[in-house]
C-alpha positions as CSV (number, residue, x, y, z in Angstrom):
1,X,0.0,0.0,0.0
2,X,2.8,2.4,0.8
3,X,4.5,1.6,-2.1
4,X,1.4,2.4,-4.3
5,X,0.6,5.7,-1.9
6,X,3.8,7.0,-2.9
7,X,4.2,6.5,-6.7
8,X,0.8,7.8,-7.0
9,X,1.5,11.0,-5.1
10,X,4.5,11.7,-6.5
11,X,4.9,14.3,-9.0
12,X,5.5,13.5,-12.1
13,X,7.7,15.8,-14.4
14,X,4.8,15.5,-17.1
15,X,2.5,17.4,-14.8
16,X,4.9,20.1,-14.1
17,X,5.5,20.1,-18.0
18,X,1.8,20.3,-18.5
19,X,2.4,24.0,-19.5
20,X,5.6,24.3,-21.3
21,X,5.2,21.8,-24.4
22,X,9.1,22.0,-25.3
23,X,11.2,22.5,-22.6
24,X,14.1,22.8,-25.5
25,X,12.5,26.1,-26.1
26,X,13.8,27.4,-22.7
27,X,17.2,28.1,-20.9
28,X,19.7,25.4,-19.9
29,X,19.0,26.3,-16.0
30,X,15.3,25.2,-17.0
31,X,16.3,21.9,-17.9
32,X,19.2,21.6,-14.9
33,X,16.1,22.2,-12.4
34,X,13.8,19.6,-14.5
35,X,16.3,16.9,-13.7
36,X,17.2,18.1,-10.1
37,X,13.3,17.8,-9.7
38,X,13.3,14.3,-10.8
39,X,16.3,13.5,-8.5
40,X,14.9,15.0,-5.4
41,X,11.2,13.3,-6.4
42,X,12.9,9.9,-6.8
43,X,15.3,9.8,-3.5
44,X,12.3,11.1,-1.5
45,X,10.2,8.2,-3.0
46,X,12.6,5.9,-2.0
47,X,13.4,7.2,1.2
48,X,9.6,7.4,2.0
49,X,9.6,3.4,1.3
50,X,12.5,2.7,3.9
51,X,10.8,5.2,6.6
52,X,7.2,4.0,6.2
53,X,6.6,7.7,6.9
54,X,6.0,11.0,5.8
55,X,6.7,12.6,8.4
56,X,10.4,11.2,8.8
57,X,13.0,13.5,9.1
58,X,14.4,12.5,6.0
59,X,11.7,12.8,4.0
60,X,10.4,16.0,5.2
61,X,13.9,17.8,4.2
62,X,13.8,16.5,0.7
63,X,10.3,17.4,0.5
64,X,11.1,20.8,1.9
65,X,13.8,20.7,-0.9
66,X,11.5,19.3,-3.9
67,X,9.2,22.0,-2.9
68,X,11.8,24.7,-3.5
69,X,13.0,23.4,-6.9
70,X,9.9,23.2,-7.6
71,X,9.0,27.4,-6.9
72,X,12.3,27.7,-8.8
73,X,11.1,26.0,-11.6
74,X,7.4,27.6,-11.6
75,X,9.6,30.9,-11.8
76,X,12.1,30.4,-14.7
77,X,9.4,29.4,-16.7
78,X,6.7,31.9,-15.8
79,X,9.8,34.8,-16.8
80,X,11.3,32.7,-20.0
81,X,7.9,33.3,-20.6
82,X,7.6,36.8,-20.3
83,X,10.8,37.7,-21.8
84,X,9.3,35.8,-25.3
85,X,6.5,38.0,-25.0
């Protein structure tokens, strides 16, 4: 069950590309924090299967750092976006 919980929750790089259709068509930083977002979502998957928790230490702190790559993120593309404007 945990193990279903947490691949269901996670979030996928598809939903946070949901609005750009090409990240190609934005900088290199974009794409650096794309992947850095998959890393952190992938070792706080697997973390949250050898806790059995999410509210472990260990997965809080790469949640609280997911969560800031993710704001990141939101912002490079919400000015790339701007700036083609």
């Amino acid at each position: 069950m945990y193990m279903a919980t947490a691949e269901h929750n996670s979030i996928s790089m598809s939903s946070l590309n949901a609005d750009a259709l090409d990240i190609s068509n934005y900088p290199n930083q974009v794409t650096d924090l794309v992947e850095e977002i998959d890393r952190l979502r992938m070792a706080m998957t697997k973390t949250f299967l050898q806790e059995h928790s999410f509210v472990a230490d260990s997965v809080m702190e790469l949640s609280r750092q997911l969560d800031l790559k993710i704001n990141e993120y939101m912002k490079q593309v919400h000015v790339s976006r701007e700036e083609v404007r």
